[in-house]
mmCIF file of the N, C-alpha and C atoms, coordinates in Angstrom:
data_MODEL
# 
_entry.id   MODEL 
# 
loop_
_atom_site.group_PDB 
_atom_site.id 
_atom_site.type_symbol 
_atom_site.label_atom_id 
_atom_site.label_alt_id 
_atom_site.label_comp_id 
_atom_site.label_asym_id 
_atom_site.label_entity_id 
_atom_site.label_seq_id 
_atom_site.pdbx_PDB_ins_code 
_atom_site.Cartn_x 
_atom_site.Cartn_y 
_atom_site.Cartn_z 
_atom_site.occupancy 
_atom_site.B_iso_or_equiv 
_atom_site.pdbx_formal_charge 
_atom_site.auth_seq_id 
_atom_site.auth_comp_id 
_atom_site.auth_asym_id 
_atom_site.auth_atom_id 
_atom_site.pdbx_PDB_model_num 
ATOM 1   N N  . UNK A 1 1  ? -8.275 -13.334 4.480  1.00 0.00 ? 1  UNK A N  1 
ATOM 2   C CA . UNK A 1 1  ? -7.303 -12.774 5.389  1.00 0.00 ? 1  UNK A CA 1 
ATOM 3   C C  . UNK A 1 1  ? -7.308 -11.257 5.222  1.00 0.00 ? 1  UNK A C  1 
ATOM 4   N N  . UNK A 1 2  ? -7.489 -10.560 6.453  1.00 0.00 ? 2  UNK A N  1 
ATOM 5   C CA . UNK A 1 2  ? -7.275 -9.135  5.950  1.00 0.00 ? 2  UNK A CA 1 
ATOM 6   C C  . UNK A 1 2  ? -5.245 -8.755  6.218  1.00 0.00 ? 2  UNK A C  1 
ATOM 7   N N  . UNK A 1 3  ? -5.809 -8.057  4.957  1.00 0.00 ? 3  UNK A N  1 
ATOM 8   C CA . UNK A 1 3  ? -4.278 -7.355  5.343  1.00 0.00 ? 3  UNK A CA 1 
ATOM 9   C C  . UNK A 1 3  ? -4.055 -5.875  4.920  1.00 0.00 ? 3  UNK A C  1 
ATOM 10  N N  . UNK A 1 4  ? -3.706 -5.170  6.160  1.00 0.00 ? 4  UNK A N  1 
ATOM 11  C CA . UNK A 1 4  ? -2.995 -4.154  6.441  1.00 0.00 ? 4  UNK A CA 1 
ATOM 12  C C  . UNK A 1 4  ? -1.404 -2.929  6.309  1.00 0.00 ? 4  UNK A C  1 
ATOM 13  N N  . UNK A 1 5  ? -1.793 -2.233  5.335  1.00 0.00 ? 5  UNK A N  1 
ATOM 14  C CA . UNK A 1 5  ? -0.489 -1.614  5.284  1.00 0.00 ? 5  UNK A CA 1 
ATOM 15  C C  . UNK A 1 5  ? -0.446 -0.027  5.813  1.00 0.00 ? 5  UNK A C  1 
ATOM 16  N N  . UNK A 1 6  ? 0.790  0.027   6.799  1.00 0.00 ? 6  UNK A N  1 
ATOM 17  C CA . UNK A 1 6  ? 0.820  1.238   7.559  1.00 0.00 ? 6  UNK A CA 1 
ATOM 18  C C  . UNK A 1 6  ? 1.765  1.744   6.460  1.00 0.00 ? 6  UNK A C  1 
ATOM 19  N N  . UNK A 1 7  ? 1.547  3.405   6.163  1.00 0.00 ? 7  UNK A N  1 
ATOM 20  C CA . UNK A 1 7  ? 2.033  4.312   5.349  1.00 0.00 ? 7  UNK A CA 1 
ATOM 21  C C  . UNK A 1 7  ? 2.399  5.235   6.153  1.00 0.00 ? 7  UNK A C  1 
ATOM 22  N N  . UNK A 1 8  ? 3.103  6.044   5.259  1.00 0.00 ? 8  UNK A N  1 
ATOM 23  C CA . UNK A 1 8  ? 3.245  7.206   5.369  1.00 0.00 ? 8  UNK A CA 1 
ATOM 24  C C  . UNK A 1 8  ? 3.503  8.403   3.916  1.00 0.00 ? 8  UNK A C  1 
ATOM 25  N N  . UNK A 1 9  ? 3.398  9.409   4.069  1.00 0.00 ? 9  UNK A N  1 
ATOM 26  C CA . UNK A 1 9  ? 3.804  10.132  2.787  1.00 0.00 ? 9  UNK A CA 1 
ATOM 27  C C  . UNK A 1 9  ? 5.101  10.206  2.285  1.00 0.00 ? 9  UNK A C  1 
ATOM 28  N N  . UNK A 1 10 ? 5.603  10.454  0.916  1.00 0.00 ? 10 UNK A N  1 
ATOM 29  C CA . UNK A 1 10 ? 6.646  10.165  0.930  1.00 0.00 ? 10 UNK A CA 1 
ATOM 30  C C  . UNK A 1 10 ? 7.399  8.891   0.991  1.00 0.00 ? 10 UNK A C  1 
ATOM 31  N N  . UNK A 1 11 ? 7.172  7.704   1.169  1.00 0.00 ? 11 UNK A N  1 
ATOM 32  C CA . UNK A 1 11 ? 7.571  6.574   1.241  1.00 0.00 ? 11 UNK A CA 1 
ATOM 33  C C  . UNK A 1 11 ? 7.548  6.169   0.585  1.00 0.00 ? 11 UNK A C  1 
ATOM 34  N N  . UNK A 1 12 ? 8.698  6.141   -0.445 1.00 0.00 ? 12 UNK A N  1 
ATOM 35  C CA . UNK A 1 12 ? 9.182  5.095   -1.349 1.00 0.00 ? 12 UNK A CA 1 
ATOM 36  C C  . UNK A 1 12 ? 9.230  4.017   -1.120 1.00 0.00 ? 12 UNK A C  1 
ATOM 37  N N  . UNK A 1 13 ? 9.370  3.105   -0.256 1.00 0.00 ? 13 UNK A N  1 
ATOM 38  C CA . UNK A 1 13 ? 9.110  1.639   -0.082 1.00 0.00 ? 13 UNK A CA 1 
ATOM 39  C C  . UNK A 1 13 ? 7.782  1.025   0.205  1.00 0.00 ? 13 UNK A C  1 
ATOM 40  N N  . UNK A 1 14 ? 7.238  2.480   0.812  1.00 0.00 ? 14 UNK A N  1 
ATOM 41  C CA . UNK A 1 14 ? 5.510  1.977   1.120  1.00 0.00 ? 14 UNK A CA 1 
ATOM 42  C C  . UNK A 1 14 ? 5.147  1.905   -0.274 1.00 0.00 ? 14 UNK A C  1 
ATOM 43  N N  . UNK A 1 15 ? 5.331  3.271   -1.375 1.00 0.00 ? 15 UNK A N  1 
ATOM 44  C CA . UNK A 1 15 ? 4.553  3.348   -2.639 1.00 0.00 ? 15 UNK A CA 1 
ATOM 45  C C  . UNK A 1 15 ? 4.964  1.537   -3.484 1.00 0.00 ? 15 UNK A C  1 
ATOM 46  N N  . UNK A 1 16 ? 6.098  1.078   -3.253 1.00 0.00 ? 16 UNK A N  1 
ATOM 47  C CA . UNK A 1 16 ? 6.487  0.452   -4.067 1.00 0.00 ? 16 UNK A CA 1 
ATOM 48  C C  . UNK A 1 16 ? 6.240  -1.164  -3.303 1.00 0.00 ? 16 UNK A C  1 
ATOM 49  N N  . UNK A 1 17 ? 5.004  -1.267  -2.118 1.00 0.00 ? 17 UNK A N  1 
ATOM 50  C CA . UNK A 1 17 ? 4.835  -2.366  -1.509 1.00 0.00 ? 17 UNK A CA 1 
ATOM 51  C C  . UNK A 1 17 ? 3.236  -2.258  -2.024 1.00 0.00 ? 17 UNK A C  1 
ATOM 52  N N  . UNK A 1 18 ? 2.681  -1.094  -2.090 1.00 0.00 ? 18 UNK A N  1 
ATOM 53  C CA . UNK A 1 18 ? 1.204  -0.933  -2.152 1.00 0.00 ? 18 UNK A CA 1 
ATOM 54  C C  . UNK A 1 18 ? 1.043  -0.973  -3.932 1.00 0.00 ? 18 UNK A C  1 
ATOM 55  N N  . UNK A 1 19 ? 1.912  -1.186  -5.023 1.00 0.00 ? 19 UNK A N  1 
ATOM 56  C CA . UNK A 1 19 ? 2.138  -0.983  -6.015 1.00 0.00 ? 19 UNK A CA 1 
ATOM 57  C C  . UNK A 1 19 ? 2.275  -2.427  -6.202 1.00 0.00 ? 19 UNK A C  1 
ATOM 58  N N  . UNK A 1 20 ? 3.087  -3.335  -5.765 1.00 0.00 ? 20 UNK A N  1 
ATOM 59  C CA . UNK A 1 20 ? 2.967  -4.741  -5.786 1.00 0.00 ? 20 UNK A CA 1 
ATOM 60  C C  . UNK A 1 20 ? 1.986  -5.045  -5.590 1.00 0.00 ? 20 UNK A C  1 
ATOM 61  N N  . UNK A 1 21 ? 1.356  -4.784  -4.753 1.00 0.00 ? 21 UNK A N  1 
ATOM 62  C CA . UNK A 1 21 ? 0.136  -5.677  -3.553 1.00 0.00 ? 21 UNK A CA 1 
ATOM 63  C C  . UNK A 1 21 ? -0.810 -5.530  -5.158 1.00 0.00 ? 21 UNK A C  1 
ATOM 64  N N  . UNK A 1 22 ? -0.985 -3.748  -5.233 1.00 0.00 ? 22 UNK A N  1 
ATOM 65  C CA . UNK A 1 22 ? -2.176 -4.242  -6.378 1.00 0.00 ? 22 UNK A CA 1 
ATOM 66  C C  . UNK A 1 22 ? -2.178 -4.552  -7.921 1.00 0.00 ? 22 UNK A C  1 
ATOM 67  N N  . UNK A 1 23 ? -0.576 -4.740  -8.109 1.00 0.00 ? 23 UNK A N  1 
ATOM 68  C CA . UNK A 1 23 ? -0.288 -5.055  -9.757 1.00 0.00 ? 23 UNK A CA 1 
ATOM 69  C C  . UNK A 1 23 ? -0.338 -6.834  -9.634 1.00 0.00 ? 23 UNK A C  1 
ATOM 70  N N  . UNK A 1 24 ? -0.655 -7.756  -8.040 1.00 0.00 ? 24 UNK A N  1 
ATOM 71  C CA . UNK A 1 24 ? -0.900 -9.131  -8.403 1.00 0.00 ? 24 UNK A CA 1 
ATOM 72  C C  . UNK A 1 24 ? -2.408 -9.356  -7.545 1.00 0.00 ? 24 UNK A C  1 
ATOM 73  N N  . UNK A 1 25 ? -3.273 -8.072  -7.523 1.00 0.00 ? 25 UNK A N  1 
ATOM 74  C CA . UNK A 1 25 ? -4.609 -8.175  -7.205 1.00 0.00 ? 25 UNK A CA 1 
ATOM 75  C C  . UNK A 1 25 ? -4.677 -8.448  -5.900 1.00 0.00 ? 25 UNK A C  1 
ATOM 76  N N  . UNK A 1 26 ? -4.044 -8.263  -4.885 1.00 0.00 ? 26 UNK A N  1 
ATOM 77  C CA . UNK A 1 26 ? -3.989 -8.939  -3.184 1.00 0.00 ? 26 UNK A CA 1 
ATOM 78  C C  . UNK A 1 26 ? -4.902 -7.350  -3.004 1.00 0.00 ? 26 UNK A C  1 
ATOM 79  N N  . UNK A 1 27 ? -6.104 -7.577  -2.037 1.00 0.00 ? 27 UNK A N  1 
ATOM 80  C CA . UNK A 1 27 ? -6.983 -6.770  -1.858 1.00 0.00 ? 27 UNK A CA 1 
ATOM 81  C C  . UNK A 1 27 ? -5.979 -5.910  -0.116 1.00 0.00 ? 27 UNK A C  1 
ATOM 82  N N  . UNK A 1 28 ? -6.166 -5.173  0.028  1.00 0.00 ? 28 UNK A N  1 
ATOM 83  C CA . UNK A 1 28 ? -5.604 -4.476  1.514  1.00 0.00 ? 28 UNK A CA 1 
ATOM 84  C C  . UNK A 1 28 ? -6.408 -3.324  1.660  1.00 0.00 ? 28 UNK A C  1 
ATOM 85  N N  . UNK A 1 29 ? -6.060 -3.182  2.848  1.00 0.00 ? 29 UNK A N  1 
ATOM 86  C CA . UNK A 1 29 ? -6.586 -1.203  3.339  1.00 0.00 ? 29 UNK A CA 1 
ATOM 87  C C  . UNK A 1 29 ? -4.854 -0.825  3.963  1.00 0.00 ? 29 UNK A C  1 
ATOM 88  N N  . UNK A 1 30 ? -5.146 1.055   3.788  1.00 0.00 ? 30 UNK A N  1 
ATOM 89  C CA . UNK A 1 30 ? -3.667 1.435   4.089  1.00 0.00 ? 30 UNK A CA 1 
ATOM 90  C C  . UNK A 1 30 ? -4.369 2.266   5.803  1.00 0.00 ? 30 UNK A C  1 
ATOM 91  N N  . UNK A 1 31 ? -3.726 2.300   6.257  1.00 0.00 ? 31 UNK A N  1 
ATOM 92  C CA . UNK A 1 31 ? -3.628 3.182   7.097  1.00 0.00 ? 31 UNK A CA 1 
ATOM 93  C C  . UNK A 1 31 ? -1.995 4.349   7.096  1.00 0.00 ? 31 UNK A C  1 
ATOM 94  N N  . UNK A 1 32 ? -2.738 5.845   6.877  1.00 0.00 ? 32 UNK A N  1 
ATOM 95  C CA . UNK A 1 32 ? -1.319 6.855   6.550  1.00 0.00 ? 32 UNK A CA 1 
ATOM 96  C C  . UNK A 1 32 ? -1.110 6.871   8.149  1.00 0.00 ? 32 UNK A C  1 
ATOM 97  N N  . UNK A 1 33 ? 0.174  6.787   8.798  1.00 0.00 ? 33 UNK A N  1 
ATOM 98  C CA . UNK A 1 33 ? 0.525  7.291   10.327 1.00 0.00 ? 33 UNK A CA 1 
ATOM 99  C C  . UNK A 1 33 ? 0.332  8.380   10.492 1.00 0.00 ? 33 UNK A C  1 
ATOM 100 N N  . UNK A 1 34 ? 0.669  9.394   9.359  1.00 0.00 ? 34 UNK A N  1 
ATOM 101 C CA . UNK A 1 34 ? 0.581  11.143  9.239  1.00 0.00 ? 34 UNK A CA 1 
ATOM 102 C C  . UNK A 1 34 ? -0.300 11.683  9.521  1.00 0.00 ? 34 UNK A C  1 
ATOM 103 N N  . UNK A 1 35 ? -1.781 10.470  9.224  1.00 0.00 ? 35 UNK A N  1 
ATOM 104 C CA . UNK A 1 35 ? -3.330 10.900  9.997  1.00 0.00 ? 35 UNK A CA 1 
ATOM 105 C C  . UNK A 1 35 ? -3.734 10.611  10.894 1.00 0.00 ? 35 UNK A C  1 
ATOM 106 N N  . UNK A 1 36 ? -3.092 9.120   11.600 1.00 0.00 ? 36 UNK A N  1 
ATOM 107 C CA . UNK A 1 36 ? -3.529 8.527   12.233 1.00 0.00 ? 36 UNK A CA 1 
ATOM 108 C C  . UNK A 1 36 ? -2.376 8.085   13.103 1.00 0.00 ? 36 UNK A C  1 
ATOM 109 N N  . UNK A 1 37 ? -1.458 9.246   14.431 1.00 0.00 ? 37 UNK A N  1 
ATOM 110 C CA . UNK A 1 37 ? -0.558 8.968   15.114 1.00 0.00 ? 37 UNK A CA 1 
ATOM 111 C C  . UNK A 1 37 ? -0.770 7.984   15.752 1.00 0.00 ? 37 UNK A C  1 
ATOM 112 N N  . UNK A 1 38 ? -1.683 7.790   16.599 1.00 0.00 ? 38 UNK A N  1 
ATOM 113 C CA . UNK A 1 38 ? -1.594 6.814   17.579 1.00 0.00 ? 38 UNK A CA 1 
ATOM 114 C C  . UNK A 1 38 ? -1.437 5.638   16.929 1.00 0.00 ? 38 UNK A C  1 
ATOM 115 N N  . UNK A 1 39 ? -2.215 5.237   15.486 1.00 0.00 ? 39 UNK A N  1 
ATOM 116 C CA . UNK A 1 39 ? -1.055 3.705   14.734 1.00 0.00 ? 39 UNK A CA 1 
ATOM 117 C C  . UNK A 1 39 ? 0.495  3.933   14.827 1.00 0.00 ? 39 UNK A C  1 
ATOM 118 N N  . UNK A 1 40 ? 1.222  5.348   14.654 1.00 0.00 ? 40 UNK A N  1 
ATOM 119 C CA . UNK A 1 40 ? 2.611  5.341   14.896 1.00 0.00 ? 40 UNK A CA 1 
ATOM 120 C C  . UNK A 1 40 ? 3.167  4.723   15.955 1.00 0.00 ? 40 UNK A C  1 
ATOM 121 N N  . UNK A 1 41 ? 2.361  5.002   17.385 1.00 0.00 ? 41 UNK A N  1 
ATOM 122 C CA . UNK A 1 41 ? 2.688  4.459   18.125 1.00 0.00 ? 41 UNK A CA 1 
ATOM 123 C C  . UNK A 1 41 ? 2.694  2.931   18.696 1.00 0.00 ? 41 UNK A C  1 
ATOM 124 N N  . UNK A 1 42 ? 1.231  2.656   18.302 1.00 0.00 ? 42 UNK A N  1 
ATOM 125 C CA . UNK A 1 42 ? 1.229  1.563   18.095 1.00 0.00 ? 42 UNK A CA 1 
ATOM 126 C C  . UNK A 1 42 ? 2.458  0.582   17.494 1.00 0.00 ? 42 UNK A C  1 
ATOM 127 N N  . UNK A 1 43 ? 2.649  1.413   16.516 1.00 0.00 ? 43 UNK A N  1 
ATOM 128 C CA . UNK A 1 43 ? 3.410  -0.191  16.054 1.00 0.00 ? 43 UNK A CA 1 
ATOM 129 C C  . UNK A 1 43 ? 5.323  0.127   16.409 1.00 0.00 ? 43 UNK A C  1 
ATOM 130 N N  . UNK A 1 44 ? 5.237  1.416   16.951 1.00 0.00 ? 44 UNK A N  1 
ATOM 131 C CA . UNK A 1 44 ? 6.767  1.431   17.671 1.00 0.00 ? 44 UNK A CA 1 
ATOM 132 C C  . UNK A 1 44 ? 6.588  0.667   19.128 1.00 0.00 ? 44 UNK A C  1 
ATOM 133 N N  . UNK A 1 45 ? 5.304  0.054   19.275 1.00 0.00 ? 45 UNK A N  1 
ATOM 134 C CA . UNK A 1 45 ? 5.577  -0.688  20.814 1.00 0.00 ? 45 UNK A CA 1 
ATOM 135 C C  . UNK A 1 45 ? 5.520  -1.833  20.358 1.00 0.00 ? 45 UNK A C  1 
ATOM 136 N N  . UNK A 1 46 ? 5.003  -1.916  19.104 1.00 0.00 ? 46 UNK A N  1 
ATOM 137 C CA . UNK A 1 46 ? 5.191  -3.608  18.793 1.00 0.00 ? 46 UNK A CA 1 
ATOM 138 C C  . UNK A 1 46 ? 6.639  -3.799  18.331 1.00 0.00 ? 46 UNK A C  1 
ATOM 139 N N  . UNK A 1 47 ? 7.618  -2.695  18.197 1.00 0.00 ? 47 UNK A N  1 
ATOM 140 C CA . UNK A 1 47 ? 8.698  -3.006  18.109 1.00 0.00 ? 47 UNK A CA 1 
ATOM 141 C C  . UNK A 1 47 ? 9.607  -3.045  16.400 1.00 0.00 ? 47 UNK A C  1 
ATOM 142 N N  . UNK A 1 48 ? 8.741  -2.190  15.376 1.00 0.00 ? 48 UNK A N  1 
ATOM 143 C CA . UNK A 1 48 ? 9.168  -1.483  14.522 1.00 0.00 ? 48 UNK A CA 1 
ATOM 144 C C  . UNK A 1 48 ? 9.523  -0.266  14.245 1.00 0.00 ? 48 UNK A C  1 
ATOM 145 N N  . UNK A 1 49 ? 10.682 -0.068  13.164 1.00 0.00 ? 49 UNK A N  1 
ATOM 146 C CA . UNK A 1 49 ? 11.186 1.301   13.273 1.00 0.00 ? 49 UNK A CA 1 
ATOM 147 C C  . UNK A 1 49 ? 10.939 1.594   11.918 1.00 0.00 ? 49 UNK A C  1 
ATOM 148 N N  . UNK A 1 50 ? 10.608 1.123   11.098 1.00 0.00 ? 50 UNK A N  1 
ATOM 149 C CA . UNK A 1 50 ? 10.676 1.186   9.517  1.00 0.00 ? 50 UNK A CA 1 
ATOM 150 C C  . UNK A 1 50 ? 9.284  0.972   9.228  1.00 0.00 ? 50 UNK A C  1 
ATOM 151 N N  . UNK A 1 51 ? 8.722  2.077   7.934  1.00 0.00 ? 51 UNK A N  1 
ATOM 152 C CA . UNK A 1 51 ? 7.535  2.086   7.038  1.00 0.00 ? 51 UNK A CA 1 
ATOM 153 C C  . UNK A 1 51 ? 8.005  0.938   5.641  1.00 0.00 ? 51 UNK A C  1 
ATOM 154 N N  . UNK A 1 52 ? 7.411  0.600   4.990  1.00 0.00 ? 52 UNK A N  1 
ATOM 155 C CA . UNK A 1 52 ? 5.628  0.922   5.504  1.00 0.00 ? 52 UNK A CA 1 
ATOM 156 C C  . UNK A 1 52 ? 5.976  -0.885  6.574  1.00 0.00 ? 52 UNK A C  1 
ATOM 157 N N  . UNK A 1 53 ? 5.144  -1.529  7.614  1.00 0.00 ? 53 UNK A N  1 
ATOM 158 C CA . UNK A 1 53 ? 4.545  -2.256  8.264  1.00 0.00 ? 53 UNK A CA 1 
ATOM 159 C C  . UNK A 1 53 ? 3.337  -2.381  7.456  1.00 0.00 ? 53 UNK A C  1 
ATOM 160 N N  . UNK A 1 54 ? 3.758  -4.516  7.257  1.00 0.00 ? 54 UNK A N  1 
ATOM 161 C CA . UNK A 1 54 ? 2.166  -5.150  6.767  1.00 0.00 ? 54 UNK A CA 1 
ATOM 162 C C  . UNK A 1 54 ? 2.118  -5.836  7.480  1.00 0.00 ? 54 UNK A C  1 
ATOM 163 N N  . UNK A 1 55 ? 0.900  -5.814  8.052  1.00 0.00 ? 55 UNK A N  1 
ATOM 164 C CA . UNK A 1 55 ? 0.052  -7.031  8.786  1.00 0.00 ? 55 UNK A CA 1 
ATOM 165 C C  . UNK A 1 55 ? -0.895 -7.735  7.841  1.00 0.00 ? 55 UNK A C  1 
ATOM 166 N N  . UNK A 1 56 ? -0.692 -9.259  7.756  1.00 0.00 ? 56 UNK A N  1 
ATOM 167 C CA . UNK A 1 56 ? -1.852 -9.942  7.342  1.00 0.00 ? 56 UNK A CA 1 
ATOM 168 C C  . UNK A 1 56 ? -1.526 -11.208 8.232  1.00 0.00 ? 56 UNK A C  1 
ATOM 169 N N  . UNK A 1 57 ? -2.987 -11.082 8.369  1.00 0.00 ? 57 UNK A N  1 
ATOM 170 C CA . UNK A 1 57 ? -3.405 -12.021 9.716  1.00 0.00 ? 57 UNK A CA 1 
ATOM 171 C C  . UNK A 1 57 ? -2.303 -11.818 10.644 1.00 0.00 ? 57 UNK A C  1 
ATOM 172 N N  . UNK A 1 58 ? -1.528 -13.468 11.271 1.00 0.00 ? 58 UNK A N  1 
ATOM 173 C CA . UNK A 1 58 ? -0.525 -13.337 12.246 1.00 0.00 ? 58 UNK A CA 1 
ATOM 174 C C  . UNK A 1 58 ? 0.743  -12.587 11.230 1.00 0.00 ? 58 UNK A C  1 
ATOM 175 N N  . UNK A 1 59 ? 1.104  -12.966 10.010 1.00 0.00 ? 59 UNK A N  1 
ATOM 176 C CA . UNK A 1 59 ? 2.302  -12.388 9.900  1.00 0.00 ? 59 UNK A CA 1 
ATOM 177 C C  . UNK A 1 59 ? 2.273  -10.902 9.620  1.00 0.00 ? 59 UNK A C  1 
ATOM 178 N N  . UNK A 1 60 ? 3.460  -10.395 9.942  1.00 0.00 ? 60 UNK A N  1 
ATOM 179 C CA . UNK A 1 60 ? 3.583  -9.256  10.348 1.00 0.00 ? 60 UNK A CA 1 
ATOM 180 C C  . UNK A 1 60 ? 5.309  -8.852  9.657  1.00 0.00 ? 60 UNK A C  1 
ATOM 181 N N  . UNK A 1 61 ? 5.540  -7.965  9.083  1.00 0.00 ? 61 UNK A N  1 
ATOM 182 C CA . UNK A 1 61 ? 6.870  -7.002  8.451  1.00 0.00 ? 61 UNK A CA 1 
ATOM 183 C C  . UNK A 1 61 ? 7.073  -6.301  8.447  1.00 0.00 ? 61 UNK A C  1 
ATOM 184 N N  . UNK A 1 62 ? 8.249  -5.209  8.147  1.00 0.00 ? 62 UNK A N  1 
ATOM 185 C CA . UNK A 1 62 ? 8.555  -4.206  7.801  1.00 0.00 ? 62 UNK A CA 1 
ATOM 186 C C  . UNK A 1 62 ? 8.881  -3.860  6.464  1.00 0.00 ? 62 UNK A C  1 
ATOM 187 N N  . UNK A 1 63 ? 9.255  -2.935  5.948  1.00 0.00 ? 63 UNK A N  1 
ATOM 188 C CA . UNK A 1 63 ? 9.914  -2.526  4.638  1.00 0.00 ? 63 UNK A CA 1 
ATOM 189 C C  . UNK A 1 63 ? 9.277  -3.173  3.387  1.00 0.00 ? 63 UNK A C  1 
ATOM 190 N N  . UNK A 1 64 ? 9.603  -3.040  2.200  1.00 0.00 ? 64 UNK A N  1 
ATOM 191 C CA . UNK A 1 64 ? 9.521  -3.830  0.710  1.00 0.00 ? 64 UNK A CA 1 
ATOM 192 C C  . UNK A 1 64 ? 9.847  -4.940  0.797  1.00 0.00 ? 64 UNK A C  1 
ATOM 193 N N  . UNK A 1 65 ? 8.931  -6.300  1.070  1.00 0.00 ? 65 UNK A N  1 
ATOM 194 C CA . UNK A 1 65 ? 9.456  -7.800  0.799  1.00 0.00 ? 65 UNK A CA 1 
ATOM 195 C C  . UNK A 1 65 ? 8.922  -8.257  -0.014 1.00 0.00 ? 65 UNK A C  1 
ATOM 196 N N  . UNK A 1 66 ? 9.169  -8.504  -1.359 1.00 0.00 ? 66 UNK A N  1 
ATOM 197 C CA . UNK A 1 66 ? 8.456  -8.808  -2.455 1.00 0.00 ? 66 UNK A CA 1 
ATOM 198 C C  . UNK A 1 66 ? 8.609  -10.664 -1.993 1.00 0.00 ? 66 UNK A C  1 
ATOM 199 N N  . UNK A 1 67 ? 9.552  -11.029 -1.244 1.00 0.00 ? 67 UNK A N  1 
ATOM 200 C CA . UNK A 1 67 ? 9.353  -12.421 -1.056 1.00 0.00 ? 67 UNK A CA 1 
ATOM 201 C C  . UNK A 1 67 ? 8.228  -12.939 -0.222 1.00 0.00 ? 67 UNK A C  1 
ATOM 202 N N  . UNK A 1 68 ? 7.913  -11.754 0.908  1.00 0.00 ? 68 UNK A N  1 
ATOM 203 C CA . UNK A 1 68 ? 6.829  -11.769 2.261  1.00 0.00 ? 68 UNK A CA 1 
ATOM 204 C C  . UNK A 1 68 ? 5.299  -11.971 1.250  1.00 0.00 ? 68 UNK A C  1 
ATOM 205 N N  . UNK A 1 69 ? 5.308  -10.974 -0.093 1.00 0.00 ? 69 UNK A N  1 
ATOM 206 C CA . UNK A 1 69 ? 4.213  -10.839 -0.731 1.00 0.00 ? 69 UNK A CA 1 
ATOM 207 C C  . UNK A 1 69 ? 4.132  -11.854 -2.039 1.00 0.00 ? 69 UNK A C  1 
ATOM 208 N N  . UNK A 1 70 ? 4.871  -12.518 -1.965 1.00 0.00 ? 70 UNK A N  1 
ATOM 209 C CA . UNK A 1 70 ? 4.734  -13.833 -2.509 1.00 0.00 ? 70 UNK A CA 1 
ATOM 210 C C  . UNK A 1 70 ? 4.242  -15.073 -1.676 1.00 0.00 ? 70 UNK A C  1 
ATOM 211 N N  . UNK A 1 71 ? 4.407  -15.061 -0.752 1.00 0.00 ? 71 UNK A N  1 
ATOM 212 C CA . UNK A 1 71 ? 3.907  -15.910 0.099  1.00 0.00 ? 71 UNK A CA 1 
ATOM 213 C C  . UNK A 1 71 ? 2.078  -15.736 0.573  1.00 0.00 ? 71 UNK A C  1 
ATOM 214 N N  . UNK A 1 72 ? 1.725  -14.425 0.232  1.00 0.00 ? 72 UNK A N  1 
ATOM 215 C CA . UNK A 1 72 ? 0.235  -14.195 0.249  1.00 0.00 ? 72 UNK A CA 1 
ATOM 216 C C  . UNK A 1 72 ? -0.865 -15.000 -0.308 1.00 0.00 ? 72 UNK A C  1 
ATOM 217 N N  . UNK A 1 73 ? -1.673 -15.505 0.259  1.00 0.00 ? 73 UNK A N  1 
ATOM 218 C CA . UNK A 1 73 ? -2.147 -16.877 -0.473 1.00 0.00 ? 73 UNK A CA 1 
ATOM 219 C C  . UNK A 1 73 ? -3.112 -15.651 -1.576 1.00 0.00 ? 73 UNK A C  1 
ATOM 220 N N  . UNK A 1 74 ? -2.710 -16.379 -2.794 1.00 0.00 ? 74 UNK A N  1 
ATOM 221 C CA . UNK A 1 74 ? -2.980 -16.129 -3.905 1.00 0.00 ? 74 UNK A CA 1 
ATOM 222 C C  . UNK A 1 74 ? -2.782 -15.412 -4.861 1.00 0.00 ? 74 UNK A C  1 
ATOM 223 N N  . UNK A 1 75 ? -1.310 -14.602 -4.154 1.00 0.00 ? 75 UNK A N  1 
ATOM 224 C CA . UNK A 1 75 ? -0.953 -13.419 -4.596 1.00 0.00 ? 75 UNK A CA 1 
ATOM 225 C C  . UNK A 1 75 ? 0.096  -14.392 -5.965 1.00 0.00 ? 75 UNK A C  1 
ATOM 226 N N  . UNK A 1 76 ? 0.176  -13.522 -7.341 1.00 0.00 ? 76 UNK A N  1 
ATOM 227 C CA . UNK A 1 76 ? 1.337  -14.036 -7.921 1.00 0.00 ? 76 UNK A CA 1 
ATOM 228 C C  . UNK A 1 76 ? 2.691  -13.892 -7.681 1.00 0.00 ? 76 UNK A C  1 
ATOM 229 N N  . UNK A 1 77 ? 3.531  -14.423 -8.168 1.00 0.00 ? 77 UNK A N  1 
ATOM 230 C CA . UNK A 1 77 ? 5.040  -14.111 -7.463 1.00 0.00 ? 77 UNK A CA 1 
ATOM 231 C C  . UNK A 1 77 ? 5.124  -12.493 -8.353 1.00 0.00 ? 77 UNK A C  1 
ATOM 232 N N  . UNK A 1 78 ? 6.307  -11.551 -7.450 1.00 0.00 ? 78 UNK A N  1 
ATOM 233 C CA . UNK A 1 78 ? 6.522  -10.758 -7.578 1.00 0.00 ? 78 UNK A CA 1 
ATOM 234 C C  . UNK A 1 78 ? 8.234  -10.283 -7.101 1.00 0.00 ? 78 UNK A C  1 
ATOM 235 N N  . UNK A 1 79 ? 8.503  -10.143 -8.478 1.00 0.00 ? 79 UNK A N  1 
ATOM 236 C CA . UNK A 1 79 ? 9.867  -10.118 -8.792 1.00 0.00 ? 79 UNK A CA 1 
ATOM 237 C C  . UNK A 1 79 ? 10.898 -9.397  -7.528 1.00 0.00 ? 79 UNK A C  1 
ATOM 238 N N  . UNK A 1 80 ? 11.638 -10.332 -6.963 1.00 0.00 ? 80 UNK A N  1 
ATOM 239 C CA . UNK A 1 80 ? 12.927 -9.701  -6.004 1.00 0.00 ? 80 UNK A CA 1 
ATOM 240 C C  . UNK A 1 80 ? 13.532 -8.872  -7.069 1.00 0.00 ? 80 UNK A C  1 
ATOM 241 N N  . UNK A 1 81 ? 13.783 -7.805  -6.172 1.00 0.00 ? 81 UNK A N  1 
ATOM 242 C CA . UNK A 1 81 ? 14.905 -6.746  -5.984 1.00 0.00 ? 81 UNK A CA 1 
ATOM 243 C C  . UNK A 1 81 ? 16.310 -7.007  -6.064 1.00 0.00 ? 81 UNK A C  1 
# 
């Protein structure tokens, strides 16, 4: 499954989603919005307002869900907030 995390600088919830992802080995690519506007836009027409946005495969989020990234097939659980 690929999965996708939209960033930005400064984002404390992005640093601390991309910090999970690789302290239980789940492989991703980031895309920063700051380089790459037109993903900004993109994903304000899909109807998010909040960083960081993960896509893997169909599912799709906003913000820090350590429960969303437990559900990653193969990812280990990773402690709620």
């Amino acid at each position: 499954m690929r999965i996708t995390i939209y960033t930005r600088n400064d984002c404390v919830q992005c640093h601390a989603t991309k910090r999970a992802m690789e302290n239980r080995g789940v492989e991703f690519e980031m895309v920063n919005v700051d380089h790459v506007p037109q993903a900004a836009d993109e994903l304000r027409a899909m109807g998010f307002r909040q960083l960081p946005v993960v896509v893997a495969g169909e599912t799709k989020w906003s913000g820090f869900r350590p429960d969303m990234i437990n559900r990653l097939p193969g990812a280990p659980r990773v402690a709620s907030a």
